[in-house]
FISE-266953 format. One line per 10 residues: number of its first residue (from 1); for each residue x, y, z of C-alpha. Coordinates in nm, 4 decimals, m for minus. Layout:
// FISE-266953
NUM) X:Y:Z ~ ...
END
This chain:
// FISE-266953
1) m3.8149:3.6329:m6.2776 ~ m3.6971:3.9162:m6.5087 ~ m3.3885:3.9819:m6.5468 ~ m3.1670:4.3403:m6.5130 ~ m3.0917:4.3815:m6.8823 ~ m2.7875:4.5935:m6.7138 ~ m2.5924:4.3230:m6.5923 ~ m2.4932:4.1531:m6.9126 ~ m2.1874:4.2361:m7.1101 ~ m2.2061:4.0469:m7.4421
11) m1.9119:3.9352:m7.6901 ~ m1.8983:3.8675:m8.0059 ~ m1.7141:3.5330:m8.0914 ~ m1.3534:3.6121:m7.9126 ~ m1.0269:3.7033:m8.1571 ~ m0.8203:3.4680:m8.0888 ~ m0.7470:3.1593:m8.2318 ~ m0.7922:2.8530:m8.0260 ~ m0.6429:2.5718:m8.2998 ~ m0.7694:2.2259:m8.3297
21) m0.6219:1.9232:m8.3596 ~ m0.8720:1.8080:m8.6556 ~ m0.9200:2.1288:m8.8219 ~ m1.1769:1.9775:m9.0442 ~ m1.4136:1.8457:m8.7781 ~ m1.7803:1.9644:m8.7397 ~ m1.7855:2.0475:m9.0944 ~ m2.1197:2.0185:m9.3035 ~ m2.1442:1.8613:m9.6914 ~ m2.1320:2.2454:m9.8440
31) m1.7705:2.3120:m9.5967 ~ m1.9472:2.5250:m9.3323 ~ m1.8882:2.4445:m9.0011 ~ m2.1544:2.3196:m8.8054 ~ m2.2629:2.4924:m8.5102 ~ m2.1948:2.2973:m8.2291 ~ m2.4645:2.3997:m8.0007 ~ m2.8453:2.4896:m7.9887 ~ m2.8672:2.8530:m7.9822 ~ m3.2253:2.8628:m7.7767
41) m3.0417:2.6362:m7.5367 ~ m2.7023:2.7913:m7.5074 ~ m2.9391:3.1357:m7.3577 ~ m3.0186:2.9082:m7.0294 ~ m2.6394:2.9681:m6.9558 ~ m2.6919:3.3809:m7.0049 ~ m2.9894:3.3061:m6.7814 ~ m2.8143:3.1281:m6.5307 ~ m2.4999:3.3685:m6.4903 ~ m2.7833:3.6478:m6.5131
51) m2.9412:3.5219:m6.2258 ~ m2.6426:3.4861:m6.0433 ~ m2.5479:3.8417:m6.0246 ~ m2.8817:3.9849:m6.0280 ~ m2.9107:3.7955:m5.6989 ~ m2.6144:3.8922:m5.5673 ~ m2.4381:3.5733:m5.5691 ~ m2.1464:3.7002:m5.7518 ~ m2.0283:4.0579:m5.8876 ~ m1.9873:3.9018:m6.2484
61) m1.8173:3.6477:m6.4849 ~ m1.6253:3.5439:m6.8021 ~ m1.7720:3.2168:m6.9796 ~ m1.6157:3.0570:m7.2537 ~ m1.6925:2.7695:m7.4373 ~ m1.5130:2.6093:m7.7120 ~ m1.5694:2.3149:m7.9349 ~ m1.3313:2.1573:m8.1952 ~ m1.1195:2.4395:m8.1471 ~ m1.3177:2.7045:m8.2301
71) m1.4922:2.9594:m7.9978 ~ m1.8326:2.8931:m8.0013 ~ m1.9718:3.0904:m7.6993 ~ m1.7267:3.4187:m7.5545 ~ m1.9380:3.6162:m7.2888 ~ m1.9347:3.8842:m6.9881 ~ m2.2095:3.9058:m6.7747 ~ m2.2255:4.1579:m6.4699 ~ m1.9522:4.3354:m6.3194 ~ m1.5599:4.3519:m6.2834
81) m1.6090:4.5966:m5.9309 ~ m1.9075:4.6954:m5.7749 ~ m1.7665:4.9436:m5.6350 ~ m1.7052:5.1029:m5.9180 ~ m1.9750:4.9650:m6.1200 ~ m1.7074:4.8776:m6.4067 ~ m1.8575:4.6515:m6.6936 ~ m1.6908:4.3049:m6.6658 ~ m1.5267:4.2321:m7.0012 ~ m1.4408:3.8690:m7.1802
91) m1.0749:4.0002:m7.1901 ~ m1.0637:4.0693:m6.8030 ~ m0.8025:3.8784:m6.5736 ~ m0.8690:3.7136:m6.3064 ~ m0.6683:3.4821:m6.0434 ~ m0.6838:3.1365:m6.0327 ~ m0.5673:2.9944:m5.8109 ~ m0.4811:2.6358:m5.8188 ~ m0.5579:2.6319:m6.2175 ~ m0.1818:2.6904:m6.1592
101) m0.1729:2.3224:m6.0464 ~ m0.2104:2.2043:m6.3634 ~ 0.0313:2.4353:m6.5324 ~ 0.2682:2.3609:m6.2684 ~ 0.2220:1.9692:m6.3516 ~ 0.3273:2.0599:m6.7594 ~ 0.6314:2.1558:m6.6250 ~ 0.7590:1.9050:m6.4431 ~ 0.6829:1.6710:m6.7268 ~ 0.8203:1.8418:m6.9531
111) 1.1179:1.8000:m6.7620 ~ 1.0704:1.4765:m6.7144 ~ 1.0147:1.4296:m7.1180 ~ 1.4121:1.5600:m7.1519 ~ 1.5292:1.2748:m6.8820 ~ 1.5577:1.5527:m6.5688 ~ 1.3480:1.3499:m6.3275 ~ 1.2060:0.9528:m6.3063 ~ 0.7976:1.0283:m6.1813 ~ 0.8972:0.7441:m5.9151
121) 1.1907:0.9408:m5.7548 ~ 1.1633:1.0431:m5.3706 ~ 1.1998:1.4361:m5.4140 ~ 1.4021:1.4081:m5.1227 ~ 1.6478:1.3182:m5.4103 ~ 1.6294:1.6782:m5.5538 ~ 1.5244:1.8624:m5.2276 ~ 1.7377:1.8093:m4.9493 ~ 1.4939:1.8948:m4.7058 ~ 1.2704:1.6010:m4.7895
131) 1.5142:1.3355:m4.7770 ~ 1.4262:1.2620:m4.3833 ~ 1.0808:1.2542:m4.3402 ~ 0.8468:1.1802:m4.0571 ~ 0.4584:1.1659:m3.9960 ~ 0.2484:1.3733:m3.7623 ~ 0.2260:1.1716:m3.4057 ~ 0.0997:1.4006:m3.1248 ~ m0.0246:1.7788:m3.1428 ~ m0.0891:1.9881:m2.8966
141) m0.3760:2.2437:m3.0068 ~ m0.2525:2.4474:m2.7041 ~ 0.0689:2.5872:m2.8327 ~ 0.0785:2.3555:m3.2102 ~ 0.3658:2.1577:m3.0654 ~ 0.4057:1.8452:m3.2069 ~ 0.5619:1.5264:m3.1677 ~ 0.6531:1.3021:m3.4886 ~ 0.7716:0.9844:m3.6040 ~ 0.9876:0.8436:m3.9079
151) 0.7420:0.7773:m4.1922 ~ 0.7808:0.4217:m4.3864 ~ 0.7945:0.5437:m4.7283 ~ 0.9412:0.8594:m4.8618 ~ 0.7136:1.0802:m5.0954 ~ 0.7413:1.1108:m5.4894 ~ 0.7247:1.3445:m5.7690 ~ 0.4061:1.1287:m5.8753 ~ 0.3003:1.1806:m5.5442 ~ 0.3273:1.5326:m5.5387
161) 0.1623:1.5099:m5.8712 ~ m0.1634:1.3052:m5.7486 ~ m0.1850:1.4742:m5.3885 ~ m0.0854:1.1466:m5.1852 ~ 0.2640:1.2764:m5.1076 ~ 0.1121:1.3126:m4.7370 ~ 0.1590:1.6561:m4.6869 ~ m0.1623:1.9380:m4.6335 ~ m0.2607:2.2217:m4.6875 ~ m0.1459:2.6094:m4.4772
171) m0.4598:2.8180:m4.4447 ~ m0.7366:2.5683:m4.5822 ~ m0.6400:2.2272:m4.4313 ~ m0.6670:2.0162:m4.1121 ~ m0.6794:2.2153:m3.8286 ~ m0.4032:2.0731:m3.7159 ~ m0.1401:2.1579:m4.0068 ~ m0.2959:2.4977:m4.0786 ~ m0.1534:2.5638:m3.6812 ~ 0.1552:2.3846:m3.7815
181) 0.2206:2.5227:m4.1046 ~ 0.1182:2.8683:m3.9860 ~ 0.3697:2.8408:m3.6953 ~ 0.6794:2.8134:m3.9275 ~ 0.5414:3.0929:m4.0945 ~ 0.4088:2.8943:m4.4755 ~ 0.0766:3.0050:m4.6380 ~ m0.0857:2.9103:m4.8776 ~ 0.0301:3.1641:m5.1567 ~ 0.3202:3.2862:m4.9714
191) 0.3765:3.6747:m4.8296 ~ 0.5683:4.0003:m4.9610 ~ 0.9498:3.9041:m4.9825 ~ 0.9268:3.5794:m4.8857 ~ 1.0727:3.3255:m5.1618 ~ 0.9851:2.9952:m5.2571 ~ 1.2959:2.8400:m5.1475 ~ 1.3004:2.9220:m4.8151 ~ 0.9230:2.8249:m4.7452 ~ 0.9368:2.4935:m4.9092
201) 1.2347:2.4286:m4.6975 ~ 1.0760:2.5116:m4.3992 ~ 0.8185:2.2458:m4.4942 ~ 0.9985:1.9594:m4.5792 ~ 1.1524:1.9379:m4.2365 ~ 0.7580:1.9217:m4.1159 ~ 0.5842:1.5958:m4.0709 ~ 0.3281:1.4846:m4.2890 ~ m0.0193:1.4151:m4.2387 ~ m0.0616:1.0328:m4.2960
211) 0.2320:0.8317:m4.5046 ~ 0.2930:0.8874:m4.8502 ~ 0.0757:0.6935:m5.1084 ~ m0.1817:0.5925:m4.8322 ~ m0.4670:0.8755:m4.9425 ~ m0.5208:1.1569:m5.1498 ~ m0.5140:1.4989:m4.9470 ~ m0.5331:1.8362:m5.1541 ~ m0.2145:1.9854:m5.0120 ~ 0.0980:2.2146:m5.0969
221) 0.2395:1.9633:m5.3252 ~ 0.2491:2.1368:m5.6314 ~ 0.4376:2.3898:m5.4786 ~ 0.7174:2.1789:m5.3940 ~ 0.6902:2.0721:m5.7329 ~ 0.7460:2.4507:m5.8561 ~ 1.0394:2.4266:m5.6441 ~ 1.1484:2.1358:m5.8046 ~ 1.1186:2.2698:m6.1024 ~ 1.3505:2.6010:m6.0467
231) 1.5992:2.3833:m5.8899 ~ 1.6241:2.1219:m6.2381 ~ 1.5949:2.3764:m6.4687 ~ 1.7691:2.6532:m6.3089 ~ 1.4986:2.9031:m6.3457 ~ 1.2813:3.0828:m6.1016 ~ 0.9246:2.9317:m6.1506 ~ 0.7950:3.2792:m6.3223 ~ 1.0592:3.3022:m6.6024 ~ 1.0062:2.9016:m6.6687
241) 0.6571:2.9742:m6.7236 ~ 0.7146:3.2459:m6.9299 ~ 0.9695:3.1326:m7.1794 ~ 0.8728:2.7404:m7.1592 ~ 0.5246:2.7499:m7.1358 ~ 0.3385:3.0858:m7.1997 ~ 0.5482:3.2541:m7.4400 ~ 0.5635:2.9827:m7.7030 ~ 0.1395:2.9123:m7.6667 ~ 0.0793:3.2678:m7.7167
251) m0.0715:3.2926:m7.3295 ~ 0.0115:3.6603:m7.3388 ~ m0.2433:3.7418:m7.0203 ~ m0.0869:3.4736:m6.7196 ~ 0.1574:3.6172:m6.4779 ~ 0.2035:3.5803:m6.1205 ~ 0.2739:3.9326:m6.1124 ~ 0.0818:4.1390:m6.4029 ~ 0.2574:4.4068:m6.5696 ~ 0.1258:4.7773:m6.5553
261) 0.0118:4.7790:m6.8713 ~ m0.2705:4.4866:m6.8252 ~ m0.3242:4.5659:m6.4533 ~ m0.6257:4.7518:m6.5335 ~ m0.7784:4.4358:m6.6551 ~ m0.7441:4.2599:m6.3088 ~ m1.1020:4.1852:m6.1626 ~ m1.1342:4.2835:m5.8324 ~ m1.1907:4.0151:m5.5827 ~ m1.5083:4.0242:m5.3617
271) m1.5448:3.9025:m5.0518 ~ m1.9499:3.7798:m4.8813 ~ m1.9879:3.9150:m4.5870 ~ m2.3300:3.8895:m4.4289 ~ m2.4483:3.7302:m4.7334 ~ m2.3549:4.0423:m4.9508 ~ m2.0540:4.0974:m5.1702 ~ m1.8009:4.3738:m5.1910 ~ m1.5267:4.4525:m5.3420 ~ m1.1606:4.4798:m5.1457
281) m0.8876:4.6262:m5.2013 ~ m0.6672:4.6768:m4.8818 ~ m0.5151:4.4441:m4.6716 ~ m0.7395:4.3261:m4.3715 ~ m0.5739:4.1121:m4.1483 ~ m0.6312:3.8064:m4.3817 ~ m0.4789:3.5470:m4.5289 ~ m0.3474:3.7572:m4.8544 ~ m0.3311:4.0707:m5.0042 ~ m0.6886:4.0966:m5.2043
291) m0.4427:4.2608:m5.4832 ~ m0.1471:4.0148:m5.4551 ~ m0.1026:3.9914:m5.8249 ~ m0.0616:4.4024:m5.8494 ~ 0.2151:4.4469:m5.5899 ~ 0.5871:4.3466:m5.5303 ~ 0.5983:3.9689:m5.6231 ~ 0.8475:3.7637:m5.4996 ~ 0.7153:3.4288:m5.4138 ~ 0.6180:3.2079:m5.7073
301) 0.2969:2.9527:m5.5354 ~ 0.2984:2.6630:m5.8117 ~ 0.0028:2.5720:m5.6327 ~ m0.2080:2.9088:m5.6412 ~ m0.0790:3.2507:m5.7817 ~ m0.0878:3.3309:m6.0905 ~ m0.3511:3.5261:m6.2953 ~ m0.5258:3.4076:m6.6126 ~ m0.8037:3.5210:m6.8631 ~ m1.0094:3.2833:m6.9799
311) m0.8841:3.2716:m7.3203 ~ m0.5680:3.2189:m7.2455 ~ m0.6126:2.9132:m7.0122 ~ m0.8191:2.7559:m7.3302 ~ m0.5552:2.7555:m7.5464 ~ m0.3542:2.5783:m7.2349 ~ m0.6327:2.3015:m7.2381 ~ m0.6758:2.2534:m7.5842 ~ m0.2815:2.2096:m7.6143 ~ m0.3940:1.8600:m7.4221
321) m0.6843:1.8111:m7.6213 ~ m0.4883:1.8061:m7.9420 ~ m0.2017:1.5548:m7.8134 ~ 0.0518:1.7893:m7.6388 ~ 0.0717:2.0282:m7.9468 ~ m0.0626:2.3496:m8.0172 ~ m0.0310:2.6022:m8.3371 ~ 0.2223:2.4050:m8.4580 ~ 0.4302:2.4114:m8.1159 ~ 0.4518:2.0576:m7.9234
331) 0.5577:2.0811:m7.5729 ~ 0.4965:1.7462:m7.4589 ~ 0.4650:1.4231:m7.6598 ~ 0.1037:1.2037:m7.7534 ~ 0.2366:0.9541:m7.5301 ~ 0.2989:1.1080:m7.1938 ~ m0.0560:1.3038:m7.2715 ~ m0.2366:1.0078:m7.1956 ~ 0.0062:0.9376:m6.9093 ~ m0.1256:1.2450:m6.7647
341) m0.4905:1.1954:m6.8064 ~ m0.4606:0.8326:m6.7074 ~ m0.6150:0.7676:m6.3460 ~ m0.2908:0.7546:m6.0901 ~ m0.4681:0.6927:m5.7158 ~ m0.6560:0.3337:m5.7883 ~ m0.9225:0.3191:m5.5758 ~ m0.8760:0.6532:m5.3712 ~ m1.1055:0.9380:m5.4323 ~ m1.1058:1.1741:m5.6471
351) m0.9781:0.9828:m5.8934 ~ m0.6819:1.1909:m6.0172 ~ m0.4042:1.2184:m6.3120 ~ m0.1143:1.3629:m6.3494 ~ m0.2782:1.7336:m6.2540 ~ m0.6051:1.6951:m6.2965 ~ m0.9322:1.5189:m6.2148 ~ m1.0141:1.2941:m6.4026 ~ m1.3176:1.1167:m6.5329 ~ m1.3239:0.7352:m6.5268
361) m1.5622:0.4847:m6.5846 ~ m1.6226:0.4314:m6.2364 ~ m1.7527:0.7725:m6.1157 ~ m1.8967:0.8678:m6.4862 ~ m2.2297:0.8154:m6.3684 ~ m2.2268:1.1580:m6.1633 ~ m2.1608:1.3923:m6.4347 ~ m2.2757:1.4305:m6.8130 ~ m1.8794:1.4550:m6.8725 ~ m1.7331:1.2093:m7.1247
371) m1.4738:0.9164:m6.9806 ~ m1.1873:1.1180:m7.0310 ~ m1.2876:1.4261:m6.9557 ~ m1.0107:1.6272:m6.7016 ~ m1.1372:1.9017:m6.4570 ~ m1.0406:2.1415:m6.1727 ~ m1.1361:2.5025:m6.0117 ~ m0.9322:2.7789:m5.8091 ~ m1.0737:2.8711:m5.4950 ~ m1.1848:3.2233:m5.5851
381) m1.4279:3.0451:m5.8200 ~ m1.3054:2.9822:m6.1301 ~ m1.4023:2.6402:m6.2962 ~ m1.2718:2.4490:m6.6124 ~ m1.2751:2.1100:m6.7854 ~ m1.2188:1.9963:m7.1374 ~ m1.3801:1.7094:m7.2832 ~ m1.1849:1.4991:m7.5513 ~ m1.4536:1.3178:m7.6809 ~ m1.6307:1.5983:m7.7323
391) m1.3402:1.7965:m7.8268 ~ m1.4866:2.0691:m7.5676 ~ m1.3678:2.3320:m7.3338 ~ m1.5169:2.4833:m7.0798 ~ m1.4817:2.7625:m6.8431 ~ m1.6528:2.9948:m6.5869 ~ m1.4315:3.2841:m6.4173 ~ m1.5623:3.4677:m6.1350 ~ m1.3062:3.5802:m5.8303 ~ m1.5119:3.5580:m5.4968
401) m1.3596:3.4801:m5.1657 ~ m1.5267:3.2783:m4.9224 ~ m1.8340:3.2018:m5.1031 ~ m2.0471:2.8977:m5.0679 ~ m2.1462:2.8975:m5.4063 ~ m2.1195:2.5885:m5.5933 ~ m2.1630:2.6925:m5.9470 ~ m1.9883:2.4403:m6.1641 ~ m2.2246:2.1242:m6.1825 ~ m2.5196:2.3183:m6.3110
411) m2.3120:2.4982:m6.5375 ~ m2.1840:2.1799:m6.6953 ~ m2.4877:2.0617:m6.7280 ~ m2.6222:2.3698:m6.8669 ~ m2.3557:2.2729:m7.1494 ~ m2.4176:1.9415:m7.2538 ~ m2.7557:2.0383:m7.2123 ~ m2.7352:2.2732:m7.5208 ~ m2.4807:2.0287:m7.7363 ~ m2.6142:1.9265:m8.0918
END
C-alpha cells in the first residue's frame, strides 16, 4: 500500500543530550561511533507508524529510540489534532499516564535511600487510614453496599510498589470496586479541587480486593504511595517532583499541570468512536477532563497525571540504565538500582520490580527483550522500555482513549529487528 507522504513529520537527530554511562561504547577503530542500527531496517518503523495513521488507527506519534546514550532515531509521524490538522512534532507533550508509576516509585526510594521508610513497613504506619484494614466479603451490585472482614496481613510500601497491596483500581477495575470506589467519590486521576489527601483517605478505610501479598492486581497503589511521599517529605507530590526529580535531570517538559508557555505543545487526546478518531476537547460526561493537564490542578495522581515528552522521559530511563546517575547527578545509588529491577512477586504474573515490569528468565521467551530489560505503558497509549544489555531505550507516544490498539509488541520487534 502507498503511503500519504503528508502524514510524516521527520526530525533530525533530537538536541538534547541523553548521557551514557560508558561514553565510549559503540565506538569504531578510527573513534566514530558506530551506528547502532540498519538504516533500510529502521524505515519499517516509519512504515509501520505510517500505516497507522494513514489507516486511521491513531491521529499521530512521537518515536524515539536511543542507544548507548545517544539519540539514534527522533521522529513525528501524523498529527497532533485532526481537527485542526496541526503537524505532530518530536517536541510535543503528551500525558502518560501511569509512566508516572515509575516516577512515583524513584521517589519513594529515594526516600527510602535517606532512612525515611523500611520497603517492609505496613503504610498503615505512615497513613493512618490504613492501619485497620479489611477485605471485600459481600457486595451488593444493587446499591454497591458491601460487607467486609478484617484482612490477615496488613499491606506494604513494597506492596504498593509491586501491585499486591490488595487494593484495585476506580474507573478501570473489577466491577465491583469501580462501584465501590466510585461511591466514595475516588477516580482514577482525581477531579477539579479535590486533593490527594482527602481521596486516599477515603480509600484506606475501603476493603481490599483479596489480602495483601496474595496476587498482583494493577490498582491505585502508587497513588497512596504519592501520598506517602508528601506526608515523609513534607512536600506536595508536584513540587517533590519538581525540585527532587525533574529539575536536577533537566526534565524541563513533565508537569501535572503544564505551564502556559508549553501548553501549546499538549497533543490533543482522541477518542474512537465508531471505529473513527476525533479529537476532544470539552468535558462529556466522562471519566476526566480530555484537557486535565491545561486547567486548575489540584490533585497530584502518582499513579496517572502528569504530562511528558518523549525526550524527557528518556533521560528518566537512562538515569537507570547508567546506575542511578545521570549528567553527573546521582539520585539513587548502583545498589538499590538493581533492587528495583530485581523481580519482587515470585511466581505471580507479571513478573514485576520495584515500578516496573520486568524481564526474567522465565517469561524471556515471549519477547526479543534482553533479561533485564524493564517496561510499562499509560493508558492513552504511550509505551516504553529500556534495555540494559543493549544499553537501549525505547518509546512510542500517541494519546488515544479507548482504543483497542495494541501497538507495542510489533514495535519492539520492529526494533531489535533493525539492531546491528
Amino acid at each position: 500500500m502507498r503511503l500519504l507522504s503528508a502524514v510524516v513529520a521527520l526530525a533530525t537527530l533530537s538536541p538534547i543530550t541523553i548521557a551514557s554511562q560508558d561514553a565510549t561504547a559503540r565506538t569504531s577503530a578510527g573513534g566514530a561511533r558506530a551506528a547502532a542500527f540498519v538504516p533500510a531496517r529502521l524505515q519499517r518503523i516509519d512504515e509501520f507508524v505510517q500505516r497507522l495513521v494513514a489507516d486511521g488507527r491513531i491521529p499521530g506519534a512521537v518515536v524515539m529510540l536511543v542507544q548507548g546514550g545517544h539519540v539514534e532515531y527522533h521522529k513525528a509521524f501524523g498529527y497532533r489534532d485532526l481537527t485542526t490538522r496541526e503537524p505532530q512534532r518530536t517536541n510535543d507533550i503528551f500525558r502518560i499516564a501511569s509512566q508516572t508509576k515509575a516516577i512515583t516509585s524513584l521517589a519513594v526510594m529515594m526516600l527510602w535511600e535517606e532512612g525515611r521508610l523500611m520497603l517492609d513497613d505496613p503504610i498503615g504506619k505512615y497513613l493512618p487510614a490504613f492501619k485497620e484494614q479489611t477485605i471485600l466479603a459481600k457486595f451488593n451490585p444493587a446499591d454497591s453496599t458491601f460487607e467486609a472482614k478484617p484482612t490477615r496481613r496488613r499491606s506494604t510500601i513494597r506492596q504498593l510498589l509491586t501491585h499486591t497491596s490488595g487494593l484495585d483500581y476506580a474507573d478501570i477495575g473489577s466491577d465491583e470496586f469501580k462501584a465501590i470506589y466510585a461511591k466514595a467519590g475516588i477516580t482514577a486521576l482525581g477531579k477539579e479541587g479535590e486533593v490527594l489527601a482527602d481521596k486516599i483517605d477515603r480509600l484506606g478505610r475501603l476493603p481490599l480486593r483479596q489480602e495483601p501479598g496474595e496476587r498482583f492486581t494493577y490498582s491505585l497503589s502508587s497513588d497512596v504511595l504519592g501520598r506517602l511521599v508528601e506526608v515523609i517529605s513534607g512536600m506536595p507530590l508536584d513540587q517533590f517532583f519538581k525540585t527532587r526529580i525533574f529539575d536536577p535531570l533537566g526534565m524541563r517538559d513533565t508537569y501535572f499541570a503544564i505551564p502556559a508557555d508549553r501548553r501549546d505543545r499538549l497533543a490533543a487526546l482522541h477518542q474512537e468512536t465508531d471505529g473513527k478518531l476525533a479529537a476532544t476537547h470539552e468535558a462529556n460526561g466522562g471519566l476526566l477532563h480530555p484537557d486535565f493537564p491545561l486547567r486548575p490542578l489540584t490533585y497530584f495522581s502518582g499513579g496517572g497525571g502528569l504530562s511528558s515528552t518523549t525526550a524527557d522521559y528518556a533521560r528518566f530511563l537512562q538515569l537507570f540504565l547508567n546506575g542511578g546517575a545521570l549528567d553527573g547527578v546521582r539520585l539513587l545509588g548502583r545498589k538499590t538500582v538493581e533492587l528495583m529491577l530485581t523481580n519482587q512477586v515470585g511466581a505471580l504474573q507479571p513478573a514485576f520490580g520495584l515500578g516496573f515490569a520486568i524481564e526474567t528468565p522465565g517469561n524471556d521467551s515471549q519477547s526479543p527483550l534482553s533479561v533485564g530489560s524493564f517496561s510499562w505503558g499509560g493508558a492513552f497509549k504511550t509505551t516504553y522500555w529500556a534495555d540494559p544489555k543493549e544499553q537501549l531505550i525505547g518509546l512510542i507516544f500517541t494519546n488515544v482513549l479507548g482504543s483497542s490498539l495494541a501497538m507495542g509488541e510489533q514495535f519492539q520487534v520492529l526494533v531489535y529487528a533493525a539492531l546491528r
